[in-house]
C-alpha positions, -999 to +999 in steps of 0.1 A: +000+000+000+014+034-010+019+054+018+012+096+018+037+119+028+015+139+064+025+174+070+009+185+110+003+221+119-003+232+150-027+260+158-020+267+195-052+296+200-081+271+193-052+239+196-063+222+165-042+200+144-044+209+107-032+186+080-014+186+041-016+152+031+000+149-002+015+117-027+050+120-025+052+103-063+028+128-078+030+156-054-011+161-055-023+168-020-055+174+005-055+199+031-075+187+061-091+214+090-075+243+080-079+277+108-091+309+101-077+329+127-100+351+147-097+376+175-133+374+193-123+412+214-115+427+179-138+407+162-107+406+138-103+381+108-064+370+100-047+347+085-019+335+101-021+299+107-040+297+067-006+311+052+016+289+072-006+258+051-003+280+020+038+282+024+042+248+033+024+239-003+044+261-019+078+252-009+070+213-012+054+223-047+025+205-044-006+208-063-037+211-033-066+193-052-089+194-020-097+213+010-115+184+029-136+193+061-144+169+094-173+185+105-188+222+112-166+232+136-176+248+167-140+265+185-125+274+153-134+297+123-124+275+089-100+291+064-110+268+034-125+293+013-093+320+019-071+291+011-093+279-024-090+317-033-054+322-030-047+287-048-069+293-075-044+321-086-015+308-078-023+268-090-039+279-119-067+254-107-093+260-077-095+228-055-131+218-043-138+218-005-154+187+007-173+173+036-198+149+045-232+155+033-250+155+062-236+191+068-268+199+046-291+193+078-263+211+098-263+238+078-299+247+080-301+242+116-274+272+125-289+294+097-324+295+107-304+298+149-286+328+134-306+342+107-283+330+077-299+335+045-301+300+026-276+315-007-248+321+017-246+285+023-263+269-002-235+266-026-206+269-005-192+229-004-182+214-041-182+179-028-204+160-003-191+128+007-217+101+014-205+066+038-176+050+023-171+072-009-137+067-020-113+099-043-076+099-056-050+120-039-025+115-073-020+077-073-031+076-033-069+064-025-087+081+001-120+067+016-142+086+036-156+072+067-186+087+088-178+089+125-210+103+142-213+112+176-193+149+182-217+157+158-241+140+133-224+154+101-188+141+111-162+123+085-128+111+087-105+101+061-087+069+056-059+075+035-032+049+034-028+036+069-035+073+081-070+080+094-081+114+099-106+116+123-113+152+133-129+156+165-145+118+172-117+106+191-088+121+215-053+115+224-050+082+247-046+100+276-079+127+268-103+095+254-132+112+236-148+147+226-179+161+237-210+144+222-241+174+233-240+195+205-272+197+188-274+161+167-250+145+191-249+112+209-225+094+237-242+063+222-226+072+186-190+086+200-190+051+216-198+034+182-173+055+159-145+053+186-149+014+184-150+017+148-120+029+143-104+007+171-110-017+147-086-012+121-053-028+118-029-018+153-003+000+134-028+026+115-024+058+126-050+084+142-049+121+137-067+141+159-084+171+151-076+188+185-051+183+217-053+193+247-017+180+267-029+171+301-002+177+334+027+156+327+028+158+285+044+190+279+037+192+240+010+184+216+009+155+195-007+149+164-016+109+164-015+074+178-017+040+168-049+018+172-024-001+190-018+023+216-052+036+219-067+001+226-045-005+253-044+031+268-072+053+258-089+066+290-128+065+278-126+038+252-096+012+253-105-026+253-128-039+277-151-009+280-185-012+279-207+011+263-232+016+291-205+030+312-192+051+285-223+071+280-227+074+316-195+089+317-196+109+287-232+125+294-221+136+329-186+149+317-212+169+288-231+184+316-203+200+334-186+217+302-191+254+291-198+261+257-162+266+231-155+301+237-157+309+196-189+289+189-213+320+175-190+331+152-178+295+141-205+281+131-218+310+119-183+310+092-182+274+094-218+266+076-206+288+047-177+271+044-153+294+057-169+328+034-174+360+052-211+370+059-222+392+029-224+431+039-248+449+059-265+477+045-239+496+066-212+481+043-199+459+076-194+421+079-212+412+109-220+377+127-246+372+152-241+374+188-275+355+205-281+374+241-284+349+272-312+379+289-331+381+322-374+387+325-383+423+328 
């Protein structure tokens, strides 16, 4: 089996791993979770961690023929559409940004939340991967894999002996991601976690986030099946699934919501384009207002 050549970048703010997964024998390549940078006290748009990707192409000379998506993100504003833009001009070609094609429910639950009107989202994804679908990355194939639970939309991608998995499972010694967003489900985490416990010990799994608890000073961007059926805290071998969701709901219940998650979702269900302009001529997201009876 050919193997792809991974490229990990950290994104310390929001600690998301994004990824360049390229064929080292054509030089064709994905790019995986890529992170707009945002400043919630400015409300300040950048694009830092977005270049950093785009230099990284360019100096391996790579040809980026997709800008895949997990999920609709909820701590982290996406920079796929900045990233098609630039490499539209400067490949010559604009690669299609892909994700799973449940995101079409998704999308229409956080535009009617936030007042979204349906043709700034409507159009914004150029592929929608159904269960199993498989695509070339040069000579490389990819398969996509649905991994509900974090959120019902959620994919991964197998590539090799590589699996992408965004946010449906953590680092060994974090176990799992929240499963009480809106479409969520403990029960499902559980299931997609054993899923891809599954596959052959020496695949690798690359997270989507990480979070080094006291005692691992850096983060890291996978493990082995191997290692996470013999170490992961929430879902190594022998646990049972009853437990789990015990676990996980009460865990739920005791977090506070991702400190971006109006204006990420907001981006993210447009696939990473800026809100159209207010009659003011500003670019504005929503902001809903917790408020008291008077």
């Amino acid at each position: 089996m050919s193997e792809p050549t991974v490229h990990p970048l950290f994104e310390p703010v929001t600690c998301t791993w994004q990824y360049i997964v390229a064929d080292p024998n054509t030089k064709r390549a994905v790019i995986i979770d890529s992170v707009l940078n945002y400043d919630p006290i400015k409300a300040a748009v950048t694009t830092e961690s977005a270049d950093a990707i785009l230099k990284t192409v360019e100096d391996n000379e790579y040809h980026v023929d997709m800008i895949l998506e997990t999920h609709a993100h909820a701590d982290h504003l996406t920079a796929a559409s900045y990233i098609q833009s630039v490499l539209a001009k400067s490949q010559g070609s604009k690669p299609a940004i892909g994700i799973g094609s449940r995101i079409k429910q998704v999308q229409d639950l956080f535009a009617a939340k936030y007042g979204v009107l349906s043709k700034e989202y409507e159009t914004v994804f150029d592929k929608f991967w159904s269960d199993d679908d498989e695509f070339a990355i040069g000579i490389l194939t990819a398969r996509a894999v649905h991994l509900p639970g974090h959120t019902p939309d959620h994919m991964g991608y197998h590539i090799g002996s590589n699996v992408f998995v965004g946010d449906s499972i953590f680092h060994v010694d974090i176990g799992s991601a929240r499963a009480d967003f809106p479409g969520g489900s403990a029960q499902d985490i559980f299931k997609s976690g054993r899923k891809l416990l599954s596959l052959p010990e020496d695949t690798k799994i690359w997270v989507g986030h990480d979070y080094p608890p006291e005692g691992r000073d850096a983060p890291v961007p996978f493990a082995t099946v191997k290692e996470h059926r013999q170490k992961n805290k929430h879902l190594k071998d022998g646990t049972e699934e009853e437990d789990f969701v015990d676990m996980r709901r009460k865990r739920d219940a005791t977090l506070a919501a991702p400190r971006l998650i109006h204006p990420s979702l907001q981006i993210n269900i447009r696939g990473g384009q800026l809100p159209a302009p207010s009659p003011s001529g500003v670019r504005m997201v929503h902001l809903p207002l917790v408020t008291p009876s008077w």
